[in-house]
N, CA, C and O of each residue as an XYZ file, in Angstrom:
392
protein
N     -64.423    -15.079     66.137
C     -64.200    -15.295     64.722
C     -65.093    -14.312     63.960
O     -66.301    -14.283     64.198
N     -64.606    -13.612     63.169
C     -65.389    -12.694     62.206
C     -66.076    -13.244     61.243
O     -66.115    -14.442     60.959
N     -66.632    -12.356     60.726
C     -67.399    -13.045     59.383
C     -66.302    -12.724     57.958
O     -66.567    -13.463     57.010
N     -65.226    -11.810     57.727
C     -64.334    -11.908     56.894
C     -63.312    -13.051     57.087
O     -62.766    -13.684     56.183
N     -63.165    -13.190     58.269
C     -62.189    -14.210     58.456
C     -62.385    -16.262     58.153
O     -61.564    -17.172     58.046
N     -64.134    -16.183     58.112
C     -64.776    -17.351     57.856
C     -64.964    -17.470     56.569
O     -65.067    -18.594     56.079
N     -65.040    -16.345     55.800
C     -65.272    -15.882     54.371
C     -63.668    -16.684     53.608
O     -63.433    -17.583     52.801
N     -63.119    -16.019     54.184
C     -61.331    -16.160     53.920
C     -60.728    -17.583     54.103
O     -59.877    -18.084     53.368
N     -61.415    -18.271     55.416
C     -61.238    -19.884     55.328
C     -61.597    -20.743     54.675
O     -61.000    -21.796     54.451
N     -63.594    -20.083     53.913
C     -64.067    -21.407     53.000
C     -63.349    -20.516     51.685
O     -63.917    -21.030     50.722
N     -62.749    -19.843     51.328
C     -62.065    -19.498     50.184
C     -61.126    -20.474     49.933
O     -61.130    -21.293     49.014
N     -60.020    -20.274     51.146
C     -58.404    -20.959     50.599
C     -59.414    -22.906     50.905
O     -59.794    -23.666     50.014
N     -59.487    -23.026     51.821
C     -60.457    -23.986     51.699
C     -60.436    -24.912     50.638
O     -59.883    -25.995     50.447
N     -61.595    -23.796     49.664
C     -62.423    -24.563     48.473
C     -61.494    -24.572     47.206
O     -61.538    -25.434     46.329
N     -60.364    -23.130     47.243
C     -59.031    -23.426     46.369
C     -58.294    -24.413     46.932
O     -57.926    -24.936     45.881
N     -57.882    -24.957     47.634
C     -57.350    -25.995     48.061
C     -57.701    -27.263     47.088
O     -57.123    -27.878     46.192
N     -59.255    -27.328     47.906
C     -59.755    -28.827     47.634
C     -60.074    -29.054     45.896
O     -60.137    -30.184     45.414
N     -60.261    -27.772     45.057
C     -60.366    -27.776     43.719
C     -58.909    -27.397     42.902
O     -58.985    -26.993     41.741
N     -57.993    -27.502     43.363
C     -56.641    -27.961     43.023
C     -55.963    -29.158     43.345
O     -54.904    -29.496     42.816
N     -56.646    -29.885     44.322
C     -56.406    -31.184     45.075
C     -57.043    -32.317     43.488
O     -56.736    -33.376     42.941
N     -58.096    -31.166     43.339
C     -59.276    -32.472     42.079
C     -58.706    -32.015     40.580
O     -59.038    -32.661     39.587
N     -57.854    -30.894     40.486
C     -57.464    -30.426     39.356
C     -56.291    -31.434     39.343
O     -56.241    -32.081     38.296
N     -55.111    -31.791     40.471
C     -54.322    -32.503     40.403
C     -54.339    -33.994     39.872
O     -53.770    -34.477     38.894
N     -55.377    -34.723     41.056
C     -55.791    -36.137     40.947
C     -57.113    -36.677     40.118
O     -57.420    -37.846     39.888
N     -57.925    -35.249     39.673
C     -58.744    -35.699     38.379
C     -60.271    -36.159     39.016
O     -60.610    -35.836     40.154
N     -61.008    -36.846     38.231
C     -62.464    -37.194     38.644
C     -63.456    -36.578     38.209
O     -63.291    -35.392     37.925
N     -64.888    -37.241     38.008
C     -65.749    -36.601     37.633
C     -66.750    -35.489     38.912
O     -66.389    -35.849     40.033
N     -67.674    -34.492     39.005
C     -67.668    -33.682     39.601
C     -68.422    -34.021     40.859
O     -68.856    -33.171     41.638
N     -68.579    -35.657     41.041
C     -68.718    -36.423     42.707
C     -67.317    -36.273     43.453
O     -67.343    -36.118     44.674
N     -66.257    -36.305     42.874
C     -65.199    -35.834     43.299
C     -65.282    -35.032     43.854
O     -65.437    -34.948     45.073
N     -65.158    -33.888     42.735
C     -64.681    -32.233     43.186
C     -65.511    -32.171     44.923
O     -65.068    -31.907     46.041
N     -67.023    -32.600     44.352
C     -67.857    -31.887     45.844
C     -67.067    -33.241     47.195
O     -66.984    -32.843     48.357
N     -66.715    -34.288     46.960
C     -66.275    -34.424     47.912
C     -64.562    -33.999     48.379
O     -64.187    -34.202     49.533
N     -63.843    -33.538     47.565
C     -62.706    -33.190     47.627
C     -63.061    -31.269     48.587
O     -62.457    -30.628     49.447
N     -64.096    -31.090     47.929
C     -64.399    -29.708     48.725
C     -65.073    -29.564     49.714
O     -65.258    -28.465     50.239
N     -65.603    -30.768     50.178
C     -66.457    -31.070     51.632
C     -65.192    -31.536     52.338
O     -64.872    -30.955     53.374
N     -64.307    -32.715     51.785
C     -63.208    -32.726     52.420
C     -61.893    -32.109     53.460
O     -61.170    -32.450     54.396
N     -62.257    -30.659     52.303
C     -60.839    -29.816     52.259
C     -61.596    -28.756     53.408
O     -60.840    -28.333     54.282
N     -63.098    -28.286     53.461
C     -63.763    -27.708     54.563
C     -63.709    -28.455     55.754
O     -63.617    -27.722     56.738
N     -63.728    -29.401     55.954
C     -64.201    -30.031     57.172
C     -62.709    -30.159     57.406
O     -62.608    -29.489     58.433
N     -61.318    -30.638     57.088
C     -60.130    -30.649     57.118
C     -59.561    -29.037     57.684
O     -58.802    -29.070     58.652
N     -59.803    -28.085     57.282
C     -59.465    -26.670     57.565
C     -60.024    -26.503     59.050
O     -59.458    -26.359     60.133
N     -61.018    -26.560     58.766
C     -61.894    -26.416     60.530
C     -61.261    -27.153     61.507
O     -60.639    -26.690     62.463
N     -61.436    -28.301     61.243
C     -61.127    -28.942     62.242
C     -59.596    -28.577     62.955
O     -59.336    -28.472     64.153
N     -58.466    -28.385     61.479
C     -56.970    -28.175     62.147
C     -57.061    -26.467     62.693
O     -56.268    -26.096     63.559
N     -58.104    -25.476     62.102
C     -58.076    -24.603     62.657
C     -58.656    -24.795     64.024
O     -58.186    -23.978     64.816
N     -59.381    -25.475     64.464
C     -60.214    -25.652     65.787
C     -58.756    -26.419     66.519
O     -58.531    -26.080     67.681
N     -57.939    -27.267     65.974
C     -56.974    -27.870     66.811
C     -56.019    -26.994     67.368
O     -55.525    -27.102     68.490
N     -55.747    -25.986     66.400
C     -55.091    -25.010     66.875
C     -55.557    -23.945     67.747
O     -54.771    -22.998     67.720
N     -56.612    -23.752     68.553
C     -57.001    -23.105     69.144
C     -57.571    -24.090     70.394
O     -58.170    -23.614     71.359
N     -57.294    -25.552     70.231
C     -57.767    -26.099     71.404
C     -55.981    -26.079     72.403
O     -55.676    -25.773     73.555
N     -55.222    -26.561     71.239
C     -53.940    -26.786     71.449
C     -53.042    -25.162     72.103
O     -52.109    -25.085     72.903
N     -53.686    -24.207     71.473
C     -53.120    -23.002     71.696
C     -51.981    -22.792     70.972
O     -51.081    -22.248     71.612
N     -51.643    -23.175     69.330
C     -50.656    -23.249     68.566
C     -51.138    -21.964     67.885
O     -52.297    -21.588     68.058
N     -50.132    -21.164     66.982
C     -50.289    -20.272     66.720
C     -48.880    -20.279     65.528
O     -47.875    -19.578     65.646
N     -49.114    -21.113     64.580
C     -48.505    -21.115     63.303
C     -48.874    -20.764     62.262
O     -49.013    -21.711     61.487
N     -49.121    -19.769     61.835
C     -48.943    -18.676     60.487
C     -50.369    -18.052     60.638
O     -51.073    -18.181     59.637
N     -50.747    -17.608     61.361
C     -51.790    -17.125     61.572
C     -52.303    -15.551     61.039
O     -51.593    -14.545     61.037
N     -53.598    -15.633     60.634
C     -53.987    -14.489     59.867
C     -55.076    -13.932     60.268
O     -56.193    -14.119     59.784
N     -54.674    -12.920     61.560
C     -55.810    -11.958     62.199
C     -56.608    -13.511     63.028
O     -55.862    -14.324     63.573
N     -57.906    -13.700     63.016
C     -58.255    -14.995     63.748
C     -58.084    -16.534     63.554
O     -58.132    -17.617     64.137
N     -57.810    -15.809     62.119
C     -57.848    -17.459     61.621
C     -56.244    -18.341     61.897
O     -55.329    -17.526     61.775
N     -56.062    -18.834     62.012
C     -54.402    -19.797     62.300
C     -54.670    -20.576     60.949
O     -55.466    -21.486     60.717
N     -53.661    -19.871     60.048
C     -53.738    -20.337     58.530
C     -52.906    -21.803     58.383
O     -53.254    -22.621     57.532
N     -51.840    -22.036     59.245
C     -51.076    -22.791     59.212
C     -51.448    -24.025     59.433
O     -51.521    -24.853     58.525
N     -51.777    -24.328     60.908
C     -52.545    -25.448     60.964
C     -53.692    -26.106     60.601
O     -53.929    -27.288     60.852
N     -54.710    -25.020     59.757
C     -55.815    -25.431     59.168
C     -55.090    -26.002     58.365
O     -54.906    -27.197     58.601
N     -54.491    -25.485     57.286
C     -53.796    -25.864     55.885
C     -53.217    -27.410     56.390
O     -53.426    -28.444     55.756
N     -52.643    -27.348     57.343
C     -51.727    -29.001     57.622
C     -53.756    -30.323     57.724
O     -54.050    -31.354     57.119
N     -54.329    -29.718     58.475
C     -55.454    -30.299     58.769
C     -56.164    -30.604     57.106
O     -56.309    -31.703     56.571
N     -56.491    -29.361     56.597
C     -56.912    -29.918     55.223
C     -55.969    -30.987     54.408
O     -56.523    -31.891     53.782
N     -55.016    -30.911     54.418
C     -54.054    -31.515     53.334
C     -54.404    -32.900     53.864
O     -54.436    -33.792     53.017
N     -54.785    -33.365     55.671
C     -54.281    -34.155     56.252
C     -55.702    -34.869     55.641
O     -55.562    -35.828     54.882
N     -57.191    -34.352     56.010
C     -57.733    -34.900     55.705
C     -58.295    -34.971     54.193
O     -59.276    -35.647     53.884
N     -57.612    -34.254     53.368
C     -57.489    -34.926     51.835
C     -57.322    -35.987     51.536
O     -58.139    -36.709     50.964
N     -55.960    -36.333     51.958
C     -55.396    -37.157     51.821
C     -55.842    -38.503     52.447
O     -55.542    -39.544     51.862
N     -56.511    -38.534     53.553
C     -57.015    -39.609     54.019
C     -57.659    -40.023     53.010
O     -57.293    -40.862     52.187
N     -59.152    -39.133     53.077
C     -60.256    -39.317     52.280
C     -60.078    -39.678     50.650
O     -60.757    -40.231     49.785
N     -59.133    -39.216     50.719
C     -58.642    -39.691     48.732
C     -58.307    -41.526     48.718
O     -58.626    -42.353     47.864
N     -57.423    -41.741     50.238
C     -56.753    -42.989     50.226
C     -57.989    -43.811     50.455
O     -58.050    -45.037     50.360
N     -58.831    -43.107     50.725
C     -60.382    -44.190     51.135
C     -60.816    -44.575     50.050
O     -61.036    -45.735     49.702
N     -60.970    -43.535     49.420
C     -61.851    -43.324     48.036
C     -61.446    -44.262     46.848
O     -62.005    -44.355     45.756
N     -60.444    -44.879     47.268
C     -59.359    -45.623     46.053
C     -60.122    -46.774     45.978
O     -60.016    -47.420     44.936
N     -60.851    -47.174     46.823
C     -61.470    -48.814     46.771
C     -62.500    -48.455     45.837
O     -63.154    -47.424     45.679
N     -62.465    -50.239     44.911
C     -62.881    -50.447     43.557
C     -63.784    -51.389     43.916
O     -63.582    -52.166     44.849
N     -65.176    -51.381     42.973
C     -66.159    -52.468     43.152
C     -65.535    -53.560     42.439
O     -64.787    -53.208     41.528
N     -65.642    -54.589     42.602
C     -65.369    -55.787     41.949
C     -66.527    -56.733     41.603
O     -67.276    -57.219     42.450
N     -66.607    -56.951     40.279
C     -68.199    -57.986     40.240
C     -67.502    -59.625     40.143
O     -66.622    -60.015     39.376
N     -68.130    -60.276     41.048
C     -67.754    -62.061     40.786
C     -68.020    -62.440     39.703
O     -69.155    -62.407     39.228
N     -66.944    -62.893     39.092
C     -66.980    -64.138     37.638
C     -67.841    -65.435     37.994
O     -67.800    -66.292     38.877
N     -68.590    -65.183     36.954
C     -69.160    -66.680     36.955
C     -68.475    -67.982     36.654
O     -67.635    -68.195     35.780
N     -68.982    -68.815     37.532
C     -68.171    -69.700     37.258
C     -68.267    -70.543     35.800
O     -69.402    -70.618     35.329
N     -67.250    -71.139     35.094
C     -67.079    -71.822     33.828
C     -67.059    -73.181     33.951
O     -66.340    -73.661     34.826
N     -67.866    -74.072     33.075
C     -68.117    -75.227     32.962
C     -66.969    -75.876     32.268
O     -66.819    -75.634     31.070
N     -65.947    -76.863     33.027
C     -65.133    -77.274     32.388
C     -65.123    -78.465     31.851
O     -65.746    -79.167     32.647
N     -64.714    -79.235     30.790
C     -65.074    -80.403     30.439
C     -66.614    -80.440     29.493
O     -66.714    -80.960     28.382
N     -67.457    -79.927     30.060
C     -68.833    -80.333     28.967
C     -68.720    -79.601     27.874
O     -68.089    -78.545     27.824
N     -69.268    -80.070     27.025
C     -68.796    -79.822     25.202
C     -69.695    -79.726     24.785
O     -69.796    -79.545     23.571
């Protein structure tokens, strides 16, 4: 792996994951996890594709294709995680006393 070609992955990468937060919004705890997301998502589907020996749209070392499926994949997880809401317990109400 080169050093242009690692350059070139946290690029589409970090455009990825800051169009992912331009889409679905948030304040900028988002963005950095939408862009830790969208890195660790790229790697990994690029690493799958080289464990697997797949070779879909590939650009000089990098296998653009399956990173891209890997980021989207783990966006999307991590967004569906992220959806859970704190909830605070209601106190309870005294009924009857006046």
């Amino acid at each position: 792996m080169t050093l242009p070609a690692i350059i070139l992955g946290m690029v589409i990468s970090s455009l990825v994951g800051s169009v992912f937060h331009l889409w679905r919004g948030g304040g900028p705890l988002r963005l950095i996890l939408y862009l830790a997301l969208s890195w660790i998502g790229f790697w990994l589907g690029h690493l799958a594709a080289i464990y697997l020996g797949w070779t879909f749209w590939s650009v000089g070392p990098l296998h653009l294709g399956m990173a891209m499926l890997g980021c989207f994949a783990v966006l999307g997880v991590g967004y569906w995680l992220s959806l859970v809401q704190e909830t605070t317990p209601q106190k309870p109400t005294k009924k009857g006393i006046r």
